[in-house]
N, C-alpha and C positions, 0 to 999 in steps of 0.2 A: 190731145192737149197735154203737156208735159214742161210747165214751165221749169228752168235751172238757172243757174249762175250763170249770167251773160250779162256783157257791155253795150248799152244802146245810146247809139250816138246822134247830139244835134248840135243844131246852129249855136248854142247857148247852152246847154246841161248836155251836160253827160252822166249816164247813169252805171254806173261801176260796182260790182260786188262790194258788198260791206266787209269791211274787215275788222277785225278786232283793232288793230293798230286807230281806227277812227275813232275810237272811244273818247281820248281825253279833248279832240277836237270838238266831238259833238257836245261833250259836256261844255266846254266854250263860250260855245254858239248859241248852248239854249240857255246854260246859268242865269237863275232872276227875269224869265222871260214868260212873263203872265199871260201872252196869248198862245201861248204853245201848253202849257202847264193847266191854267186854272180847269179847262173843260175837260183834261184828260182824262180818261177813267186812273191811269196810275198816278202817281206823287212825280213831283218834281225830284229826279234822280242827285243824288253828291254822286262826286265824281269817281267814288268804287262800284256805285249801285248802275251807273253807265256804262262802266264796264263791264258788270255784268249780264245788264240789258244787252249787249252790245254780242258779247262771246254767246249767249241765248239763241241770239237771231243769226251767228256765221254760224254754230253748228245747227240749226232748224234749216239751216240754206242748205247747206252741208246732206241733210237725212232728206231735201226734197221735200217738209212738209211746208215750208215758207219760200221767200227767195228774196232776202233784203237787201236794198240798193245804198249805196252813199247817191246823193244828188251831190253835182259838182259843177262847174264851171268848165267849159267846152275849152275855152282860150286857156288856162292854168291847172288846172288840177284842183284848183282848190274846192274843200269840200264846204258845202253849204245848207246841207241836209241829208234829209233822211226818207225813202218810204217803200215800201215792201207792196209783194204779191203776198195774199194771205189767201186762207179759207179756200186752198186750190181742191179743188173739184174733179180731178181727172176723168171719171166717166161720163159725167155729164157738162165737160167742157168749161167750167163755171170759174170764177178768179176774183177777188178779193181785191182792191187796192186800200192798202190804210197804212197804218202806224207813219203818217206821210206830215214832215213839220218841211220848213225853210228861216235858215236864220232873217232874224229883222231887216237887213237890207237888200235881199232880196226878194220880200217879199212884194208884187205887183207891180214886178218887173219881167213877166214873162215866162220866165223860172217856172213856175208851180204848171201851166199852162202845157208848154212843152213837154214836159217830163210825164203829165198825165197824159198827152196826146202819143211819147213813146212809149210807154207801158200798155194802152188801148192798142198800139198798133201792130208791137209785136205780137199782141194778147190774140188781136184778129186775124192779120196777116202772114204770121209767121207759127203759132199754136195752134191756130184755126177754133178760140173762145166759140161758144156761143154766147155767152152771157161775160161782163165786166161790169161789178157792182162794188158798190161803197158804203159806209152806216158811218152817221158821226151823231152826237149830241144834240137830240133836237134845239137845245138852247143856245148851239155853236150857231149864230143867223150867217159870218162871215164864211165856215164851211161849207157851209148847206149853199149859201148864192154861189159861191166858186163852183160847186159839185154842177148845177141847172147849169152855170156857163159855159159848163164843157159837153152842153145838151144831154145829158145824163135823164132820166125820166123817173118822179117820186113816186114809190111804191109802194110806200106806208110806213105807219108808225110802228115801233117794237115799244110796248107802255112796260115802264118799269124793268127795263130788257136785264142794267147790270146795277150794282153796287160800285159807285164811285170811292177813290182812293178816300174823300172826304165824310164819305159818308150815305151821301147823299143818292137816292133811286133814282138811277138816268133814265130817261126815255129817248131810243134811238131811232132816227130817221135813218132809210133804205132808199136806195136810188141807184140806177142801171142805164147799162145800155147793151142789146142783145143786138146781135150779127145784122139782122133785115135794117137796122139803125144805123151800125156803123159807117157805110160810104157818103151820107148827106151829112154823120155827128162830124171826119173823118176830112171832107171837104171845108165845111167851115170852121174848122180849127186850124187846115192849113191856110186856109183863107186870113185867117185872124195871126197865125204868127207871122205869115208874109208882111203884114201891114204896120207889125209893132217896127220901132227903130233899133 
């Protein structure tokens, strides 16, 4: 398993190498946008501190220890978010999805759904994963039910795992889904974006 810079395409998102040039988009998208922001472990970025979020994560794609996606609009280009393979695991097949937002109008529409069903797929399908896992802020409830929707399986809690940008000791919830899972998670996720409009 050797995740890289690649474009994974669907009916609705397309997931495209991150580029620097996405920077002041993304800043955009999320500026003043309290459900992306408040739970994060880092601060709500100004639009140079995006930028360098941004240049971080194309050379981390770059050296192969990440491999960050723009989420975008299948029909335009247009970019609509953000989310990355992280914590890649090469020997033991293992892959990370996080640092993953969607601007407000896309959100529950589809979009987030998709985009984690192409990341699981190429993850299975095409890198041969054994394992595809997620952690977000146990007090994120809206992450956490999206994460179960896409039949992911809760692992446990990490107590006091980081120090939030605010201050504050997060405790993070863990959640997978390992190879013997994928063809039934895999099925009824094609099942479910078949059904959306």
């Amino acid at each position: 398993m050797d995740p890289r810079a690649v474009t994974l395409e669907g009916k609705r998102v397309r997931l495209r190498p991150l580029a620097v040039d996405d920077a002041d988009r993304l800043f955009e998208l999320s500026a003043g946008d309290e459900a992306i922001w408040r739970l994060n472990p880092e601060s709500e970025p100004d639009r140079d501190e995006m930028r360098r979020r941004t240049e971080f994560l194309v050379a981390a794609t770059a050296a192969g220890t990440d491999v960050a996606f723009a989420q975008t609009l299948a029909a335009t280009g247009e970019v609509i978010g953000q989310t990355t393979y992280m914590a890649i695991d090469r020997p033991n097949g293992s892959v990370e999805i996080g640092r993953t937002w969607l601007a407000r109008p896309h959100r529950r529409t589809g979009a987030n759904t998709e985009s984690k069903y192409l990341l699981m797929r190429h993850a299975f399908d095409d890198l041969g994963a054994n394992r595809v896992w997620w952690k977000t802020d146990a007090l994120n409830e809206t992450s956490r039910n999206a994460i179960l929707r896409l039949g992911a399986t809760f692992e446990g809690t990490l107590r006091h795992h980081m120090v939030t940008w605010s201050g504050r000791l997060r405790d993070t919830v863990v959640y997978s889904v390992i190879r013997p899972e994928w063809p039934a998670v895999r099925a009824r996720l094609e099942d479910r974006l078949a059904r959306r409009p």
